[in-house]
C-alpha positions, -999 to +999 in steps of 0.1 A: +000+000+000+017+035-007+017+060+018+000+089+002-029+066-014-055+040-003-051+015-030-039-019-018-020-045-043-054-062-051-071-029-055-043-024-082-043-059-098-086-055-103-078-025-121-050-036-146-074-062-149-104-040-158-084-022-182-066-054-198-031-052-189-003-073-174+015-046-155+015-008-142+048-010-170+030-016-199+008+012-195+042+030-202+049+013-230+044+034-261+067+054-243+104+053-258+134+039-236+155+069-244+130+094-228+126+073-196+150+079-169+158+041-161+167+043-127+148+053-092+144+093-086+174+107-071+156+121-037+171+132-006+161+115+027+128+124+045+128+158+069+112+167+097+084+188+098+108+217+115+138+212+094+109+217+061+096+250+070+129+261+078+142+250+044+113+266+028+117+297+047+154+302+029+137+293-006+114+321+002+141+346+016+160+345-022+127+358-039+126+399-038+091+414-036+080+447-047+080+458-010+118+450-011+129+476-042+113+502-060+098+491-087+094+502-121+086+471-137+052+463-156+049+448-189+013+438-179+011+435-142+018+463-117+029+471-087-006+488-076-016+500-044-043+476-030-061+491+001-072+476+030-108+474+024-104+443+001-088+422+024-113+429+052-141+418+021-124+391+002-112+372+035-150+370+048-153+325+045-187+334+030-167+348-002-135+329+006-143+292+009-170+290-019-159+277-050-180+269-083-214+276-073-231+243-092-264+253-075-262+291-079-297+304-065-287+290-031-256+320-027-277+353-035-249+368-025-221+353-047-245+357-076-249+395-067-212+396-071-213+385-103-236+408-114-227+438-096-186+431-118-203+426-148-219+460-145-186+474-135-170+460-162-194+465-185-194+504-180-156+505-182-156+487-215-189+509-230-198+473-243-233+458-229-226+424-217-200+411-197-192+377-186-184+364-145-147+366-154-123+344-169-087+334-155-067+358-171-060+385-196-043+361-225-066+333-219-097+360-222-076+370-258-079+337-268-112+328-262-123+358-279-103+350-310-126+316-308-159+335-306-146+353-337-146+322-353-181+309-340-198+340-354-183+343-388-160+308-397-130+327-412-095+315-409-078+345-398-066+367-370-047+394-376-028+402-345-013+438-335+026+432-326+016+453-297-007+432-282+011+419-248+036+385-262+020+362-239-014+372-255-007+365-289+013+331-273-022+319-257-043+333-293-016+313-318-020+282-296-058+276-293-065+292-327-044+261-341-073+238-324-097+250-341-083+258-375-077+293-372-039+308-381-027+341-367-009+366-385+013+397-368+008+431-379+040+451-373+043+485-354+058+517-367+069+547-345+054+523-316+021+517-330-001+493-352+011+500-388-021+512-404-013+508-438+004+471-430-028+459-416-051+474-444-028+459-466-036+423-446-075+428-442-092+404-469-129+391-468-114+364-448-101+376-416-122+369-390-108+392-362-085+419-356-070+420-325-058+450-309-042+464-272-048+497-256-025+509-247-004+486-265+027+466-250+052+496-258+027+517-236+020+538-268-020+552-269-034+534-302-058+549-325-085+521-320-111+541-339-090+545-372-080+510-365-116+491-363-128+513-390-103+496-416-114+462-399-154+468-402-146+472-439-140+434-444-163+427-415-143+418-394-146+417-358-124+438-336-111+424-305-093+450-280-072+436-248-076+466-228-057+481-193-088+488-171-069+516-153-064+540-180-101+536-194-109+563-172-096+588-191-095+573-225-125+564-249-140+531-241-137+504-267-172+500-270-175+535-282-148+531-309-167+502-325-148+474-310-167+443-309-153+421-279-132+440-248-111+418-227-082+420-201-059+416-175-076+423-141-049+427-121-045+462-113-081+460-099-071+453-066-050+424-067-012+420-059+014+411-076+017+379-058+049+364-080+028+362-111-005+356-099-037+345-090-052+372-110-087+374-133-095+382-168-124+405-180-148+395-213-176+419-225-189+425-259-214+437-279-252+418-275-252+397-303-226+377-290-236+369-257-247+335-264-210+325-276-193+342-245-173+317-224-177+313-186-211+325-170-233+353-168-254+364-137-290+381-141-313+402-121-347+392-113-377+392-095-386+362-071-426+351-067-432+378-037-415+403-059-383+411-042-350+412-062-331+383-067-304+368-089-298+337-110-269+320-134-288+331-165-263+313-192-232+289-186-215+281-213-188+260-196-187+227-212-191+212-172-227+228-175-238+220-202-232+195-236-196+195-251-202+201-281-223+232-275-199+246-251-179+277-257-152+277-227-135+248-210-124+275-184-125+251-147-123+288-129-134+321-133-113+336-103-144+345-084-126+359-054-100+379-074-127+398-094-147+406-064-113+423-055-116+438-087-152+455-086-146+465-043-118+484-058-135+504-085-165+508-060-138+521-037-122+542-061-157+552-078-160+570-114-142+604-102-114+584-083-109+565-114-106+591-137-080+612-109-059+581-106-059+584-145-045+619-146-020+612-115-004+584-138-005+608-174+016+635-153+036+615-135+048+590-167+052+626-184+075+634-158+096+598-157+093+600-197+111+637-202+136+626-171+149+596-183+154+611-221+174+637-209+200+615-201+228+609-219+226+575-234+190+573-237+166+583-258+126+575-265+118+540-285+086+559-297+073+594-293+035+583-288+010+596-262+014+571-234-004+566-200+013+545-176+037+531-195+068+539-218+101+528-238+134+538-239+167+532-259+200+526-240+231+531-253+246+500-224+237+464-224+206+465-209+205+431-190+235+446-171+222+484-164+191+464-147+214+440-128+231+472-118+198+490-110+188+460-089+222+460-069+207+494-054+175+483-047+156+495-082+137+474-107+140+493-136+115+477-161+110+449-184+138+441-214+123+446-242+150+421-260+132+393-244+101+393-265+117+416-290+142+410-308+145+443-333+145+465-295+173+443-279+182+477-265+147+484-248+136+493-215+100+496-206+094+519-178+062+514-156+044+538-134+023+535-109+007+552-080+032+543-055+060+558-075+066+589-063+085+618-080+113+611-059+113+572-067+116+586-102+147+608-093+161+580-079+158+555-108+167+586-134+202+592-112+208+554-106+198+545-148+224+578-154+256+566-135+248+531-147+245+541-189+280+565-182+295+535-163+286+502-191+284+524-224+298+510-250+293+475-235+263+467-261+231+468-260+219+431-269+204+412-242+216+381-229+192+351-245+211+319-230+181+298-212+196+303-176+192+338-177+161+345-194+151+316-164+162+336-141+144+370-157+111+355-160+108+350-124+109+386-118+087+394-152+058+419-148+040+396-175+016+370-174+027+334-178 
């Protein structure tokens, strides 16, 4: 009998029987010799409980936390203040223990949560329905690159080069499933290349996808951009930072048929990389191909106001083959986070935390080009979020950086290779102007110190290992 299962020898031998095998071995055996290891696992002896949490105590001491350094790294997640008042919500058991809520109408409360997000959401977007959430922002890209295909059957994507990496990763891999390919529209002067991707729109692309603002930071001209799209009829899909939408135009007033997203910065930490949620609205007509689930307001027999699951379209609710999302979790909790923060911040907070991030990225932006050895990637309105040139190897200015207790952004040369000498520069709330002194005085001496080193980042598998532990991306 092992010691972690309940299974005895006989237990084991019925089953082999059952499925009409000799051995546990010859279920392996399709499996080639050379890609088994041959041999027991090479494990160290047993631990006592004591000696465990002491040895995962100094695992945890190596990581560095956004608390430890000041940190200017984004690239899609952000170090974002999260306020108290979500904690003292979120950690409530009625909100924290529930899980998938396979008889809804019994939690009034968890389905009010639903619906009050989706009316959050739905407002931020400017589109009329939204979805329960999804997991996260590239999974939300790629299952709105399959409603694309639901509603029209073409085979293509085109696919901004600005939409976030791991995005376009997530779209290229399911869109293969279900006979879709995925072709990337190039940027000029940090934006989607208008002419490239009217040049790519035929009466066969079924979706355009676009980010806002884009993975350079740079503000996109959606409206000019769905135009060109709506003239093949295609559908435009726009991965969207919730944080700046309260000062620029929603999607759903530029035309833009489906609005999805990283949920992150709506009151959830950074957490090493997650959990986090995704966001999914669109226009009506589509709301019966919308993965995950969608919670309605109603009316009970004595009149009062009530809520219900009014569509599911996870394939664990309903038949397979009329499912549109095999999504296990819509990250419940981590949207309520989202929707007590934009409650707490309301529609004027929103817009104010807008404007504090436009002046003080202005600020970072003008300080950091002023030094010598740097110079602006793109000269495009930006938000929270911006690119620089450095005339040093970038992989060792940030090493430097770190040494003093700064994070100075994401390397661009590790999803792109033509800006191998790119910095992206995040700002948040919590940076203040003289966290931005520091980083522009640290980022100088560095520059005058490694100039002349080169500017190509290191690519050798250890170290982009090592980088993506600290990435601001998604995984």
């Amino acid at each position: 009998m092992s010691t972690y299962t309940s299974a005895t020898d006989a237990d084991r031998r019925a089953m082999l029987d059952a499925i009409g095998v000799d051995s546990i071995d010859a279920l392996f055996a399709d499996i080639p010799a050379s890609l088994r290891l041959g041999r027991g696992l090479d494990l160290p002896a047993g631990m006592a409980e004591q000696e465990v949490y002491a040895h995962l105590r100094d695992l945890a001491a190596r990581n560095v936390s956004a608390e430890d350094e000041v940190s200017f790294l984004g690239a899609g997640m952000y170090d974002s203040y999260v306020p108290a008042l979500i904690d003292s919500i979120i950690l409530r058991s009625e909100f924290l223990t529930p899980y998938t809520p396979y008889q809804p109408e019994i939690s009034q409360g968890g389905l009010q949560v639903m619906f009050e997000y989706q009316t959050a959401i739905s407002e931020l977007t400017g589109l009329p329905v939204s979805n329960a959430s999804v997991y996260e922002g590239p999974s939300a890209v790629g299952a709105a690159g399959y409603l694309a295909k639901l509603t029209n059957g073409r085979p293509r994507v085109l696919a901004s080069r600005g939409v976030h990496p791991h995005s376009r990763q997530t779209l290229v891999t399911l869109s293969y499933g279900y006979g879709q390919t995925v072709q990337e529209i190039p940027l000029k002067d940090g934006v989607t290349d208008l002419e490239a991707l009217k040049a790519a729109l035929a009466d066969d692309v079924s979706a355009v996808v676009l980010q806002q603002p884009n993975f350079l930071g740079s503000v996109e001209d959606v409206a000019e951009l769905t135009a060109a799209a709506k003239e093949h009829g295609a559908l435009v899909i726009c991965a969207c930072d919730p944080i700046p939408l309260g000062i620029l135009q929603p999607p759903g007033e530029q035309g833009v048929d489906i609005a999805v997203g990283e949920g992150q910065t709506l009151g959830n930490r950074l957490d090493f990389g997650g959990p986090s949620f995704g966001f999914f609205a669109a226009a009506q007509e589509h709301i019966r191909r919308m993965p995950g689930r969608i919670a309605g307001e109603t009316t009970d027999v004595d009149g009062r106001r009530g809520f219900v699951l009014t569509l599911q379209t996870r394939e664990q609710h309903i038949r397979r083959e009329k499912a549109t999302s095999n999504i296990c979790t819509a990250q419940a909790l981590n949207a309520l986070a989202g929707v007590i923060y934009l409650s707490w911040l309301g529609r004027d907070g929103l817009v104010e935390l807008g404007e504090l991030l436009v002046q003080r990225t202005a600020y970072a932006r003008d300080r950091l080009a002023a030094i010598d050895g740097v110079s602006l990637l793109h000269e495009a309105p930006v938000v929270r979020e911006f690119a620089v040139r450095l005339d040093a190897n970038v992989e060792a200015v940030v090493e430097r950086l770190a040494a003093e207790g700064i994070n100075a952004g994401f390397r661009l040369g590790r999803e792109y290779d033509e800006y191998a000498d790119g910095l992206l520069v995040a700002i948040t709330e919590q940076r203040s102007k003289a966290d931005i002194d520091r980083l522009a005085d640290a980022l100088e001496r560095a520059v005058a110190e490694l100039r002349g080193s080169g500017s190509g980042a290191s690519s050798d598998a250890g170290g982009r290992a090592t980088a993506a532990t600290g990435a601001g991306a998604n995984a």
